[in-house]
C-alpha positions in Angstrom: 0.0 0.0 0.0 1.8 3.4 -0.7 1.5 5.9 1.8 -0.6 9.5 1.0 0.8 12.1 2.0 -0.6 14.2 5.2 1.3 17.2 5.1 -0.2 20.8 5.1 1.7 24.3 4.9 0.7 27.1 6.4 2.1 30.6 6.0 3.3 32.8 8.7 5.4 36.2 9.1 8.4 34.3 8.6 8.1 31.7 6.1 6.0 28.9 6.4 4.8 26.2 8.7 5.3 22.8 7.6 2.2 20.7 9.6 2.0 16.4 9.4 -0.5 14.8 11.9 -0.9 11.6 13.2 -3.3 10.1 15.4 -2.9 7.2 18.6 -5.2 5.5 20.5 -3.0 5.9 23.5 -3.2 8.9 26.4 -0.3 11.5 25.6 2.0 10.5 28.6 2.2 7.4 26.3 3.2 9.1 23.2 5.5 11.6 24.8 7.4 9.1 25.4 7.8 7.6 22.4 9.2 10.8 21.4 10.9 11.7 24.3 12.8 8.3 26.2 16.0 7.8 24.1 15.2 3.7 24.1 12.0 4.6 22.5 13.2 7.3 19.8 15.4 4.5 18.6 13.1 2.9 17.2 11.9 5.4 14.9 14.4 8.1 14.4 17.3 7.1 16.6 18.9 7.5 20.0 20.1 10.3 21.8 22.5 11.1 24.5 22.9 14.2 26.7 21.6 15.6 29.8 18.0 16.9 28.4 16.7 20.2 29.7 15.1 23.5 27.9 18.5 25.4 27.1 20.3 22.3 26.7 22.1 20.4 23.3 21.9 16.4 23.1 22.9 14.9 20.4 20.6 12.2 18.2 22.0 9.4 15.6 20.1 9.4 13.0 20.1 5.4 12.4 17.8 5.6 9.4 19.9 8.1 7.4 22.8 7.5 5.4 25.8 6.9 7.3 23.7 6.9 10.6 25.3 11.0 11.7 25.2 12.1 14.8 23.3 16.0 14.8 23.4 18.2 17.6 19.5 19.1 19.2 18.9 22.1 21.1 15.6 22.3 23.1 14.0 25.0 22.4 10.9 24.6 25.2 10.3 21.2 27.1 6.4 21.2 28.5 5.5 17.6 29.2 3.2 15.7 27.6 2.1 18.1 25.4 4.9 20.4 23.6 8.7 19.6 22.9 10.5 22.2 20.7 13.7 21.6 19.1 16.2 22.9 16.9 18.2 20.0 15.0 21.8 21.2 13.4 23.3 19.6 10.5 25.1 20.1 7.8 22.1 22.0 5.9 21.7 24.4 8.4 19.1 24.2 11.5 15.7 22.8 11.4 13.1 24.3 14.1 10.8 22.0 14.5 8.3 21.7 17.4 5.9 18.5 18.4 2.5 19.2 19.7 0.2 16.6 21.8 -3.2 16.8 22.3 -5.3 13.9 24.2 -9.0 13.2 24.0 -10.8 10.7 25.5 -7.9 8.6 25.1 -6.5 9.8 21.8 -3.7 11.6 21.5 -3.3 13.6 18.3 0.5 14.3 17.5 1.2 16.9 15.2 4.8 18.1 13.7 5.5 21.8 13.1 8.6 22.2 10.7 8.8 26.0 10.5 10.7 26.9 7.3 12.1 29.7 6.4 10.6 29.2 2.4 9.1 26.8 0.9 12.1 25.8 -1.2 13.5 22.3 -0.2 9.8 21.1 0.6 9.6 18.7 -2.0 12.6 16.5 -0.1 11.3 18.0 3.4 7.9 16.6 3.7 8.2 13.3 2.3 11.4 12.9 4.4 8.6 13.4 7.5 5.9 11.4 6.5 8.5 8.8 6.4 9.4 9.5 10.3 6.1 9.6 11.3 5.1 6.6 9.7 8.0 5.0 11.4 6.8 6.1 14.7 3.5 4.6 13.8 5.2 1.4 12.6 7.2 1.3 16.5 4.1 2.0 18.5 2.3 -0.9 17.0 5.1 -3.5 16.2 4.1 -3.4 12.5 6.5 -3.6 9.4 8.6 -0.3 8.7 7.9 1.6 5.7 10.6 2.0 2.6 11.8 5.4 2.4 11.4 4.8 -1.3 7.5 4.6 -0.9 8.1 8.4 0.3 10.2 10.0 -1.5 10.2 10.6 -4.8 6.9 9.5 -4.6 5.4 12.3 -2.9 8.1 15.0 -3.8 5.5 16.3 -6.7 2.5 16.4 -3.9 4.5 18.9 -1.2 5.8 20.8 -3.9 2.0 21.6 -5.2 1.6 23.1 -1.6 3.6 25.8 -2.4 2.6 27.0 -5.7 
């Protein structure tokens, strides 16, 4: 089954807000930790080391990237369960990105803000996301993990249409 793309953008006074959503039947102390406990973000994105705290850098290994690099994280805001903001380094600059948590009735709705400067790199940036989230889905469940080629170039023509 290929995988539809999710991802919205919204513009703001600086650029643009990259948005994905995904939704878990599980409270949001659950989910936070799948996207907070390093033994947890391993399976999905990768692990990270540091002593975590608003302020503070950790680095995360990217295990399901090329060459599995380690990128420095800065965290931006840290308000559990319900919003982690971050600032990834690499060698492509820094990616603000925050997570937002919102529980109902025992549904948690997860949703990633990318906030982008422009809309230029969004045919690589939003596919690249799906993927993660789909991943995350794929390790909360115990189900088979999506091919990054079912993402991208597949949907590279479907976030680029969000721009125009």
């Amino acid at each position: 089954m290929t995988p539809e793309p999710t991802g919205r953008l919204v513009p703001t006074p600086t650029g643009f807000d990259l948005i994905l959503t995904r939704t878990y039947r599980a409270p949001a102390v659950d989910v936070w930790a799948s996207v907070t406990e390093p033994e947890r973000t391993a399976r999905w994105f990768g692990p990270w080391r540091g002593d975590a705290a608003p302020g503070r850098t950790v680095e995360v290994q990217l295990t399901f990237e090329e060459s599995a690099p380690w990128c420095r994280l800065r965290i931006e805001a840290c308000e559990p369960p319900r919003r982690l903001a971050v600032s990834m380094e690499d060698e492509a600059g820094s990616w603000p990105l925050e997570l937002l948590l919102d529980e109902t009735g025992g549904t948690t709705e997860l949703r990633l803000v990318h906030h982008l400067p422009s809309a230029e790199h969004l045919g690589e940036t939003g596919p690249g996301w799906e993927y993660y989230l789909d991943m995350l889905s794929a390790a909360r469940t115990g189900g088979p993990r999506p091919g990054f080629e079912d993402y991208y170039p597949a949907q590279k023509d479907y976030f680029e249409s969000l721009a125009r």
